[in-house]
C-alpha positions as CSV (number, residue, x, y, z in Angstrom):
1,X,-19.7,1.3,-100.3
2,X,-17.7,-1.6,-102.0
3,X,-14.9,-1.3,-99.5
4,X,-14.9,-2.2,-96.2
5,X,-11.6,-2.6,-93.5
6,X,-11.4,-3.9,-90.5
7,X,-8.8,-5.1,-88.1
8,X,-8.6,-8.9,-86.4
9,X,-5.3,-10.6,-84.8
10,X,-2.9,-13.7,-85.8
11,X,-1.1,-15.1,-83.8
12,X,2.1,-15.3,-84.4
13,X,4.2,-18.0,-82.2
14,X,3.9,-15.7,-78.5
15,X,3.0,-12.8,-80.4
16,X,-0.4,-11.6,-81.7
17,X,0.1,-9.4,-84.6
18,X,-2.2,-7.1,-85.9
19,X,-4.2,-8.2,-89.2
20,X,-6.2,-5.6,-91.4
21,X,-9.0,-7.3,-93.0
22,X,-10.2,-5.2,-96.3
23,X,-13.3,-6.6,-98.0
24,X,-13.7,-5.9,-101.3
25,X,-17.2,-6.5,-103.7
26,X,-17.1,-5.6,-107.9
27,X,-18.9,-6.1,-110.7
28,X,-18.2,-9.7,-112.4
29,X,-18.7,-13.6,-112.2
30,X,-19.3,-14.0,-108.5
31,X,-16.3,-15.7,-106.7
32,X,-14.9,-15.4,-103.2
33,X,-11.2,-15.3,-102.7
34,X,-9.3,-15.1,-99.9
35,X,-5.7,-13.6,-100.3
36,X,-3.0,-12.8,-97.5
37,X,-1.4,-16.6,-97.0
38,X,-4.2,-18.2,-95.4
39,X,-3.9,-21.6,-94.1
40,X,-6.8,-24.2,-95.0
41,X,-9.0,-23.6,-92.1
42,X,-9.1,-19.8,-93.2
43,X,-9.7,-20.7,-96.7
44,X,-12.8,-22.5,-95.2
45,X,-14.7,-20.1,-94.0
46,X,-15.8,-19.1,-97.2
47,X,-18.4,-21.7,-96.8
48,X,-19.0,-20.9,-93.4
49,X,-19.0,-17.2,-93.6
50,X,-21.9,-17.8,-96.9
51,X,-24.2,-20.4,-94.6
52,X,-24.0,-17.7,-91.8
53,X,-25.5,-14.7,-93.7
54,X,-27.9,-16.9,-95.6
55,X,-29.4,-17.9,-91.9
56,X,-29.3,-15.2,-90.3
57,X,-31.4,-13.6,-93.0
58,X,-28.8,-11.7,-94.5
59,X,-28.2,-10.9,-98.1
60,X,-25.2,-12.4,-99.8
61,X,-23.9,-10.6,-102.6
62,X,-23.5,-12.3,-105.4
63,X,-20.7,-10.1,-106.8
64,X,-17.0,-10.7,-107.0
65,X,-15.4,-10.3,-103.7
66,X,-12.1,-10.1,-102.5
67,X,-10.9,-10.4,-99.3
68,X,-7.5,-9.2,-98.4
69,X,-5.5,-10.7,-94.8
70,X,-2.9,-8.0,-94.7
71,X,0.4,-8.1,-93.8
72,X,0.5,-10.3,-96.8
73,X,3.6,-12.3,-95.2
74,X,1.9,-13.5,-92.1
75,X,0.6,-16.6,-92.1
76,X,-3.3,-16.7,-90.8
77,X,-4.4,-20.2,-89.2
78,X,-7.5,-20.9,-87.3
79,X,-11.4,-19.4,-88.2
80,X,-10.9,-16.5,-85.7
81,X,-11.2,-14.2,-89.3
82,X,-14.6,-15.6,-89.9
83,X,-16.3,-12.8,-87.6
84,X,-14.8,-10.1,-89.5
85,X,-15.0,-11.3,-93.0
86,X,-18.5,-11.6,-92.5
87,X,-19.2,-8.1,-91.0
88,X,-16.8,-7.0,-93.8
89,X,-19.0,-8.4,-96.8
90,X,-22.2,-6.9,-94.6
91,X,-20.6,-3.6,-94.3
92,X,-19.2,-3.7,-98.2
93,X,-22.4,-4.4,-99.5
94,X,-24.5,-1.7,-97.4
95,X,-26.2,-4.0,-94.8
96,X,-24.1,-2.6,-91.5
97,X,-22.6,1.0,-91.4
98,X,-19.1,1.2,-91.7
99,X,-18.4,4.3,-89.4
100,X,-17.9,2.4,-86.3
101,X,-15.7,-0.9,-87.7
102,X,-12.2,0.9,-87.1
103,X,-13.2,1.6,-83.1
104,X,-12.9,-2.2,-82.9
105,X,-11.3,-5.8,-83.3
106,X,-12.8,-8.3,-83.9
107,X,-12.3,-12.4,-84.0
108,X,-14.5,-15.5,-83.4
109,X,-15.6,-18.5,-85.4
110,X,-18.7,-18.8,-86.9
111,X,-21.2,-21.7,-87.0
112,X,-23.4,-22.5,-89.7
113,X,-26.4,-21.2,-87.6
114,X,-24.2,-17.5,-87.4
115,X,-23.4,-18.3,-83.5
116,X,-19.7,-17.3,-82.4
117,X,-17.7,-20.6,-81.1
118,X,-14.8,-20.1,-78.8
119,X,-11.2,-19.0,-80.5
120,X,-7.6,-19.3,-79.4
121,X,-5.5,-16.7,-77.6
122,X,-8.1,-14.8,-76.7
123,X,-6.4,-13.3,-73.8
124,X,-2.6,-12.2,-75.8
125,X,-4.9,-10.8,-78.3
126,X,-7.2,-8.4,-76.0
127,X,-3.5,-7.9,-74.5
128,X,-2.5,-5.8,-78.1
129,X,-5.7,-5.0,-78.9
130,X,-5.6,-2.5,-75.8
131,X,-2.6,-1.2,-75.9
132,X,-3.9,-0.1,-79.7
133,X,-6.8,1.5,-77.7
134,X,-9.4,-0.2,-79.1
135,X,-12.2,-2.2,-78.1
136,X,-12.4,-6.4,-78.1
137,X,-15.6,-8.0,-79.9
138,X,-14.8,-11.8,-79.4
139,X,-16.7,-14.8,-78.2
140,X,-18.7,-15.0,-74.9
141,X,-17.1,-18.1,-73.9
142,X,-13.6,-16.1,-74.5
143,X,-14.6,-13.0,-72.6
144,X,-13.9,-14.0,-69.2
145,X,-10.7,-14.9,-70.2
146,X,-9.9,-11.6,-72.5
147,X,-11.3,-9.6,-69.3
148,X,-8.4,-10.6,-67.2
149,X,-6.5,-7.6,-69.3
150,X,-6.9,-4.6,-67.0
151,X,-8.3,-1.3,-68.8
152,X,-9.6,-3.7,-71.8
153,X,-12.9,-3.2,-73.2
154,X,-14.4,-6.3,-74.4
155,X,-17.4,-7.0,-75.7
156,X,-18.8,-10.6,-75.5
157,X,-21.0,-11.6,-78.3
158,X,-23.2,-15.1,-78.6
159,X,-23.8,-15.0,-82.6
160,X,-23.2,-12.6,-85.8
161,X,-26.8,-11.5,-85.4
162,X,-26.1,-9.4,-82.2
163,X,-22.8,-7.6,-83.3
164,X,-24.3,-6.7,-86.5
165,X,-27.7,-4.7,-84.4
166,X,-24.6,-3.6,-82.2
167,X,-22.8,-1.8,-85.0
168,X,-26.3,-0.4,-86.9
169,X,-27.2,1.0,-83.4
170,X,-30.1,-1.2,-82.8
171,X,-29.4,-2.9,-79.6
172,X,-26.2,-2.2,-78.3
173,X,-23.9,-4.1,-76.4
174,X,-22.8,-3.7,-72.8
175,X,-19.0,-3.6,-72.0
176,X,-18.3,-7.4,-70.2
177,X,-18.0,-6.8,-66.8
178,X,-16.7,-10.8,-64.9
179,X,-18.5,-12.1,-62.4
180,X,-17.0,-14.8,-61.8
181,X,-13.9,-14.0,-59.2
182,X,-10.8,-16.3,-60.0
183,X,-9.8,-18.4,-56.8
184,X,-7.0,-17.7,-55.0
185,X,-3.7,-19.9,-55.6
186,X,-3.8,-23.1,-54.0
187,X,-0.5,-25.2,-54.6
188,X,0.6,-28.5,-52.2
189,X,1.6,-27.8,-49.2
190,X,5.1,-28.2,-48.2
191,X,4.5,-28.3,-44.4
192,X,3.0,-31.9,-45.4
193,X,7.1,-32.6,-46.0
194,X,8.4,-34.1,-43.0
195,X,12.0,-33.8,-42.4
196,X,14.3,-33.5,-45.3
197,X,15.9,-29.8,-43.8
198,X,18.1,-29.2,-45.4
199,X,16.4,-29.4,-49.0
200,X,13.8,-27.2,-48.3
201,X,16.2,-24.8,-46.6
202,X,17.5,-24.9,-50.4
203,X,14.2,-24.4,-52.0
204,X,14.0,-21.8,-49.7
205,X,17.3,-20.0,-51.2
206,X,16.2,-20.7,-54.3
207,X,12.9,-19.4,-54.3
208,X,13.4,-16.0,-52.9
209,X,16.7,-15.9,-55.2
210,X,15.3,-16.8,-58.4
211,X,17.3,-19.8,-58.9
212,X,17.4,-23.2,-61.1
213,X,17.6,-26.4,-58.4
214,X,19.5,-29.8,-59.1
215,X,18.3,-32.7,-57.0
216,X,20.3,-35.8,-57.1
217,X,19.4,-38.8,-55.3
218,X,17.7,-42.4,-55.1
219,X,14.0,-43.0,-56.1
220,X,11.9,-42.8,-53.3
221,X,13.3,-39.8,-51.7
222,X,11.2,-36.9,-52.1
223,X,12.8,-35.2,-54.9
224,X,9.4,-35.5,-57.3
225,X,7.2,-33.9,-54.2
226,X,9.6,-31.3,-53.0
227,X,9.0,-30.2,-56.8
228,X,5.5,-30.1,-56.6
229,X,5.5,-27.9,-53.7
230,X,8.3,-25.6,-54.8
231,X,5.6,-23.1,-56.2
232,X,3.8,-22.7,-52.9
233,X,7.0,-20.7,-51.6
234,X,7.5,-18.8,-54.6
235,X,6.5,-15.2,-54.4
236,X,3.0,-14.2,-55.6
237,X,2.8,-12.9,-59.1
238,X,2.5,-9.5,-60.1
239,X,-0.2,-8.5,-62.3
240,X,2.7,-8.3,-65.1
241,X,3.7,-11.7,-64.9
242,X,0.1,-13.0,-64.4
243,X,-0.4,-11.6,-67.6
244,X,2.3,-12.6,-69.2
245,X,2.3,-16.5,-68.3
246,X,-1.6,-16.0,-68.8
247,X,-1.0,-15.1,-72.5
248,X,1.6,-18.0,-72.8
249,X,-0.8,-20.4,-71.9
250,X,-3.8,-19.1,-73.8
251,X,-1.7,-19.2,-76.9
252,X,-1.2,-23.0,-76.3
253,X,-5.3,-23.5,-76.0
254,X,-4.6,-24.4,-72.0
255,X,-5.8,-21.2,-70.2
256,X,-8.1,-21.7,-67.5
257,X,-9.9,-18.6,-65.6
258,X,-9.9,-20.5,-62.0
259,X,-5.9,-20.3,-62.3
260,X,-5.6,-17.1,-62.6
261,X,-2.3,-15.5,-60.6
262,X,-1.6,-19.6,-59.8
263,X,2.4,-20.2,-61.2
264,X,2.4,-22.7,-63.7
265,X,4.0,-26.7,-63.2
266,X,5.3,-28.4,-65.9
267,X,6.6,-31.5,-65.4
268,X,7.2,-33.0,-69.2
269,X,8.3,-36.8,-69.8
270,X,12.2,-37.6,-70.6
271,X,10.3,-39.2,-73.9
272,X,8.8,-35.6,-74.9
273,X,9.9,-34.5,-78.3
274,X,12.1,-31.5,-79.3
275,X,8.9,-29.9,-80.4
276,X,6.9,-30.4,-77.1
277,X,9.9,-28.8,-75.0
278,X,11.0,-26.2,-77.0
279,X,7.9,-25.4,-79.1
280,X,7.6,-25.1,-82.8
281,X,5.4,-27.0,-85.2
282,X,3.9,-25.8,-88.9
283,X,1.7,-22.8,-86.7
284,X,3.5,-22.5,-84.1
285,X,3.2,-23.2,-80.9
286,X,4.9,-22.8,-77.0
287,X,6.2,-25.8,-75.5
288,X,6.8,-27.3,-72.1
289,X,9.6,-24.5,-71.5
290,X,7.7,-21.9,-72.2
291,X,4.3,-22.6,-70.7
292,X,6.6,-22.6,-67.8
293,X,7.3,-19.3,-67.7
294,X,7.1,-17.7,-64.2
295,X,7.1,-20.7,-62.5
296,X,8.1,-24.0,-62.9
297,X,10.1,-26.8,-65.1
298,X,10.4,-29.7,-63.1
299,X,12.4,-32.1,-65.6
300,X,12.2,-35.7,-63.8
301,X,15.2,-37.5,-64.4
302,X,16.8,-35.2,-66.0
303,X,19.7,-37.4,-67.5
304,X,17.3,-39.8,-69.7
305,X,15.8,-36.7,-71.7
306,X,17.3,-37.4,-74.7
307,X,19.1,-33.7,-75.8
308,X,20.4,-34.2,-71.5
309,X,22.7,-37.7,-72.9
């Protein structure tokens, strides 16, 4: 078989979109292009896809391969696509069976020794990738993360060696099962507050109204650490909005496991750029306001920010 296909995710600012990965070999001068607007660290893996299969005993095809990033008008950043370009030239050239490649995704970096390094957005990627109803193959230091996604199956792999024996039937994987419980939410306590009624009566309104708070008053009087323990009172998330601010945060590289269900609390400088607030940037990315998301922006002197004058 000379064509192989396979699918991966991008993401796409707080989207992850779908990516088929088609792996091409024919007759000619070997070469090894990369089409489908990849950005420079995708265009890398070439080298690092080649030094993988040549240590893990594999045989690279010296043949002319193509491989194709589809959709063509998506940009692709990070080496998340090096997993399955490499299990693409494998299956393409014979050395894997192809049968089982669609009843996956698949996404992790590859060292030079064919071990899988951690990825972004692990987690808003398992997130589509079940709702597609297929199964997650992604790095083990992702999969606790990615196994927050109820009804997911994900598969947690250390290097190229053991997916490739998992997809010729050798020595299969088990489904990841966590076994590491996240702690519950622990936020400051706002029974350390003493006094200062009738602000927390108005958290209090706030909080169980779902609405935006504007302190005013003089340094020094407890506006900063009523903040800090406005989440406590908050309700607790649902497993939607876990998910949801979960994602957010993953696709910003800040997800942490032991936070899980805990409401996010950003509190960004006045001197923070446009781009760190909003978001944005060449791949982007979610900023200050958006990491926020289901819980909360605390913007600390809020007339000195600079889009506030």
């Amino acid at each position: 078989m000379s064509l192989a296909v396979l699918y991966s995710r991008a993401l796409s600012g707080m989207d992850a979109a779908q990516v088929t990965v088609e792996v091409h070999l024919s007759n000619g001068l070997p070469s090894f292009t990369i089409v489908g607007l990849p950005e420079a660290e995708v265009k890398e893996s070439k080298d690092r896809v080649r030094a993988a299969l040549l240590t893990c005993q594999f045989e690279f095809p010296y043949k002319h391969i193509t491989v194709n990033l589809a959709p063509a008008d998506l940009p692709k950043e990070s080496g998340r696509f090096d997993l399955p370009i490499a299990l693409g030239i494998l299956a393409a050239s014979g050395q894997i069976p192809a049968e089982r490649l669609s009843e996956y995704e698949f996404a992790g970096e590859l060292a030079l020794t064919g071990e899988l390094r951690p990825i972004r957005g692990a987690l808003a990627m398992t997130y589509h990738a079940a709702n597609c109803g297929r199964a997650f193959m992604l790095p083990e230091s992702n999969a606790a993360e990615a196994a927050l996604v109820e009804d997911a199956t994900v598969y947690a792999a250390k290097s190229l060696l053991q997916v490739a024996a998992h997809l010729a039937g050798r020595e299969l994987m088990s489904r990841y099962i966590p076994n590491v419980q996240p702690t519950p939410p622990c936020y400051p306590d706002m029974r350390e507050v003493k006094g200062q009624g009738q602000s927390k009566r108005a958290l209090e309104i706030a909080a169980a109204g779902g609405h935006s708070v504007l302190m005013s008053g003089p340094p020094g009087t407890g506006k900063s650490m009523l903040a800090a323990r406005f989440p406590g009172i908050l309700p607790q998330m649902s497993q939607t909005e876990a998910l949801e601010s979960a994602a957010m945060q993953s696709l910003g590289g800040m997800f942490d496991v032991s936070r899980w269900k805990q409401r996010p609390y950003r509190a960004p400088h006045h001197t923070a750029s446009a781009v760190a607030l909003v978001g944005g940037g060449s791949n982007p990315r979610p900023g200050e306001i958006s990491m926020a998301m289901h819980g909360i922006l605390f913007l600390d002197e809020l007339p000195t920010f600079q889009y506030c004058q």
